[in-house]
Structure formats: C-alpha cells, structure tokens
Backbone as JSON, one array per atom type, in Angstrom:
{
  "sequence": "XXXXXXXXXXXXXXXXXXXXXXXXXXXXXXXXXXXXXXXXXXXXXXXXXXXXXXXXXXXXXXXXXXXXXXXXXXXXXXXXXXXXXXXXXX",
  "N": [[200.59, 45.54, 125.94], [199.08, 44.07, 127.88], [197.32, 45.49, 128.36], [195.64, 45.46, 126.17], [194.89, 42.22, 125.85], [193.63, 42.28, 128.14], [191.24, 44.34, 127.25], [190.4, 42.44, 125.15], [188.93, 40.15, 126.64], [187.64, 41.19, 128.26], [185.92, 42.34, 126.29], [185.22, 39.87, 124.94], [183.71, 38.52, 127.08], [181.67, 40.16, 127.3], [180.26, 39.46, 125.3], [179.5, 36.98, 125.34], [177.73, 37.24, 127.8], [175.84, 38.52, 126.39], [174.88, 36.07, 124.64], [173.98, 34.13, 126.72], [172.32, 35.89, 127.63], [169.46, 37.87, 128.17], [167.67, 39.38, 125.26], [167.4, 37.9, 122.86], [168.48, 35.96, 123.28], [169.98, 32.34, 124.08], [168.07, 31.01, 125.39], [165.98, 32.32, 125.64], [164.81, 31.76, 122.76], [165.03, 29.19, 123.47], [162.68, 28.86, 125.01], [160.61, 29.98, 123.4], [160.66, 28.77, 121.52], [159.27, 26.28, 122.62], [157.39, 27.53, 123.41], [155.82, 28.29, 121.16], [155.96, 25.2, 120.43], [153.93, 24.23, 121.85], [151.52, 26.1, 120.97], [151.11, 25.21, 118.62], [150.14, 22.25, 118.9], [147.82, 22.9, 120.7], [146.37, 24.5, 118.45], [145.96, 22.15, 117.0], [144.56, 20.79, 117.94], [142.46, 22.07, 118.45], [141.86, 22.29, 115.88], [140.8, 19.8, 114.66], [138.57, 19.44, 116.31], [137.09, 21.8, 115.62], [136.87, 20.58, 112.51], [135.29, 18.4, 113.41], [132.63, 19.83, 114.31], [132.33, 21.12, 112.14], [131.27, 18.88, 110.37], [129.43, 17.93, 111.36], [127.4, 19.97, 110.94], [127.06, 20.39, 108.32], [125.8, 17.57, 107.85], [123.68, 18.01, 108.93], [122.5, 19.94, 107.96], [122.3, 18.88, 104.89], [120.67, 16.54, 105.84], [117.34, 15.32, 106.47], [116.65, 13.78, 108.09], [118.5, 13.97, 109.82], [118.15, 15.72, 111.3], [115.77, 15.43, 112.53], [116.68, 13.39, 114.25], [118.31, 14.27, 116.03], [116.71, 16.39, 117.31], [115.02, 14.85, 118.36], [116.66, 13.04, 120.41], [117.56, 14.93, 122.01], [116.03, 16.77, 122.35], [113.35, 15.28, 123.16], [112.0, 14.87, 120.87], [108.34, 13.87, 119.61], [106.34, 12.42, 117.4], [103.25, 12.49, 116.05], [101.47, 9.94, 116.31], [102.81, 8.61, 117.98], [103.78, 6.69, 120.77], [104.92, 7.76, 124.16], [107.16, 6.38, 125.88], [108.37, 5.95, 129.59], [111.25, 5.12, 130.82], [111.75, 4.34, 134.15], [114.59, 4.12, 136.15], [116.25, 2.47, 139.47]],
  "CA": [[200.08, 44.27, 125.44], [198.59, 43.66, 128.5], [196.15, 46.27, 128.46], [194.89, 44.9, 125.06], [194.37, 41.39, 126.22], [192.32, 42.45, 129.11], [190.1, 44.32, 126.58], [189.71, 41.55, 124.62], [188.73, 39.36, 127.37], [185.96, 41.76, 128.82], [184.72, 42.12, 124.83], [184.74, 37.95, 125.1], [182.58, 38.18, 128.16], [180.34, 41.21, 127.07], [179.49, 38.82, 123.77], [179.25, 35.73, 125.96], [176.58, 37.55, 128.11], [174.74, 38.79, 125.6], [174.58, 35.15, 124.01], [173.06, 33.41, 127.56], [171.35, 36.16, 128.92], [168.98, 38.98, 127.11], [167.26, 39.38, 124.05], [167.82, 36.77, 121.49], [169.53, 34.34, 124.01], [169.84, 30.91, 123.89], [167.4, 30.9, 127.2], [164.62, 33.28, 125.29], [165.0, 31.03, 121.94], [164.27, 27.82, 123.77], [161.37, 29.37, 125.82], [160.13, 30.73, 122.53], [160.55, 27.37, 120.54], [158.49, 25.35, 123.38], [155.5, 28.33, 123.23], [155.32, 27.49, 119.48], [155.47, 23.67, 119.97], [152.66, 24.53, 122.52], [150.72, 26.68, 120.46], [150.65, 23.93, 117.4], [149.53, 21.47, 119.27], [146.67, 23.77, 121.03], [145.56, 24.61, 117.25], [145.86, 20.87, 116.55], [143.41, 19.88, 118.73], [141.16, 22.86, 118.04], [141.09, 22.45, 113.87], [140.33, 18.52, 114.65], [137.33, 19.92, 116.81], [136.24, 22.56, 114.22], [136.3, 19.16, 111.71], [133.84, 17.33, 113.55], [131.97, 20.64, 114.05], [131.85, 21.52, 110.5], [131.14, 17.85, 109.88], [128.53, 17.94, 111.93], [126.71, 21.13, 110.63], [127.09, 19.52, 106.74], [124.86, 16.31, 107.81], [122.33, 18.83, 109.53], [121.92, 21.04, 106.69], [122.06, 17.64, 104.05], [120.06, 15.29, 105.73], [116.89, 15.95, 107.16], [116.76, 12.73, 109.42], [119.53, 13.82, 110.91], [117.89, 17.06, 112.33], [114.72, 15.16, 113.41], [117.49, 12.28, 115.08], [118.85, 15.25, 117.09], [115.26, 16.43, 118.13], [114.61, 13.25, 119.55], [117.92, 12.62, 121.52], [118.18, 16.23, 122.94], [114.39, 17.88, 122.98], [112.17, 14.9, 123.39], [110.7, 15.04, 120.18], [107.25, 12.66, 119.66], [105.64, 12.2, 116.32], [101.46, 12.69, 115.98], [101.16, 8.95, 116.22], [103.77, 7.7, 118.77], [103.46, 6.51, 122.51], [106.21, 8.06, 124.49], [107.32, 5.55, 127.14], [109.45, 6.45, 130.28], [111.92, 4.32, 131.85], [112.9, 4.92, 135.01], [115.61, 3.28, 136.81], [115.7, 2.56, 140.86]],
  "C": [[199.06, 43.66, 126.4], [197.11, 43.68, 128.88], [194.96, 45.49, 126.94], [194.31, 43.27, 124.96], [193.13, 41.64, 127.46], [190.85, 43.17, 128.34], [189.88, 43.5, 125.84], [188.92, 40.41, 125.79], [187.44, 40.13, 127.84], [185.39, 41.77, 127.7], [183.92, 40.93, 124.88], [183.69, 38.12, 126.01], [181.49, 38.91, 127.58], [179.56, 40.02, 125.67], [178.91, 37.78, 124.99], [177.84, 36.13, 126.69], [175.62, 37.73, 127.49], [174.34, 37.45, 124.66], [173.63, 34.3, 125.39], [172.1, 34.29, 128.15], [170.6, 37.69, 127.76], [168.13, 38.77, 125.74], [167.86, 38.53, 123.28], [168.28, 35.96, 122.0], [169.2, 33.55, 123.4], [168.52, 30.75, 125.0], [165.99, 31.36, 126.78], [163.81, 31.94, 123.81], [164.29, 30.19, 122.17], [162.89, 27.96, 124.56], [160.63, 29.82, 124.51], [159.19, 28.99, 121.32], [159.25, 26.71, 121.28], [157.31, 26.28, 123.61], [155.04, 27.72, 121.8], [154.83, 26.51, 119.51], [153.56, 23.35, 120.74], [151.49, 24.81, 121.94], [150.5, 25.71, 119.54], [149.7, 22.96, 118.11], [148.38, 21.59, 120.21], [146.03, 23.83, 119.32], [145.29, 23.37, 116.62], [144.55, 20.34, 116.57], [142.06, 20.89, 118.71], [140.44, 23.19, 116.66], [140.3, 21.13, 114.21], [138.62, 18.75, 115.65], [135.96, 20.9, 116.31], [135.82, 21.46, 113.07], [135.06, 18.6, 111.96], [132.61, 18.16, 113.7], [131.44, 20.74, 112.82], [131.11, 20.04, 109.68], [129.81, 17.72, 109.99], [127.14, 19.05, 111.35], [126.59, 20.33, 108.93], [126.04, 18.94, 106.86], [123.75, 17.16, 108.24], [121.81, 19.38, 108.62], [121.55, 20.1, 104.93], [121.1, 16.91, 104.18], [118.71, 15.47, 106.54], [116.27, 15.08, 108.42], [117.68, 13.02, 110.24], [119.1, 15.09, 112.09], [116.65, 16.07, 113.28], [115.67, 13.81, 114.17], [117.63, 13.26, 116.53], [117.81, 15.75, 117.33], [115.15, 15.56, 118.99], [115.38, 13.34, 120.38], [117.75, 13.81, 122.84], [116.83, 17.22, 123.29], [113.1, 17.15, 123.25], [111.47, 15.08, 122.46], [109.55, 13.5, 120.23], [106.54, 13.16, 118.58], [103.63, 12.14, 117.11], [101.15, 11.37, 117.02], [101.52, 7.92, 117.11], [103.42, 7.6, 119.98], [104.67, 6.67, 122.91], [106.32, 6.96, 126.17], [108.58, 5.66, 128.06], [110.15, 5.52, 131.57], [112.14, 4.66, 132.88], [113.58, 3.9, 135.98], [115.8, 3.78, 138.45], [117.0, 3.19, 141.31]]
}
C-alpha cells in the first residue's frame, strides 16, 4: 500500500512540474499573453500611423493645392510673379 502511495505522489509531482515549468506552463502562457498584449498595441500605433499616411496620400492625389502647399513648406517653391522674402532671426 505503501509502495502505491509513493507512486502516486511522484505522478502528483511529475504533473505538478510539468504544469509550472516547461512547455505549456503557466510561466510560458503568461510570457506569451504579455508578447500578444505587446504586439497589439505595437500594431495599434502602427495602423493609426498608416491612417494618417493613407490620409495624407488621398488629399495629395485629390487636391491639387495641397501638392503645391507641400512644395512651398518643404522645397521652397516661388510662383513666376512672387517676391521671396527671407527672415532671419539673431
């Protein structure tokens, strides 16, 4: 009888190990869960960046003030007719 409690008792442990420690743990699980929550909220912040991208590309290809806006800002554009005047600060 004795002998058969002691194998149940090492079975108990052999499960018990294999529930905190190894493949499928509890330990792998929660390390697994918190990559996920990670990863969502990495793709979160990179669809909401593709948005204003794609948003952005729409008004460019729609509007055609908006391309000659962005000339101006970013290449210095200057019309035929215009006087370009240059601030500079001390």
């Amino acid at each position: 009888m004795k002998t058969l409690w002691a194998v149940m008792v090492v079975l108990i442990l052999l499960l018990q190990v294999r529930l905190w420690v190894g493949e499928g743990s509890f330990a792998q699980v929660w390390s697994l869960k918190n990559a996920i929550a990670d990863q969502r909220a990495e793709n979160a912040d990179l669809a909401a960046r593709n948005e204003s991208l794609y948003a952005e590309v729409r008004n460019l290809r729609n509007e055609q003030g908006a391309v000659e806006e962005r000339a101006r800002m970013n290449l210095g554009l200057i019309r035929k007719d215009e006087t370009f005047f240059l601030v500079v600060d001390n």
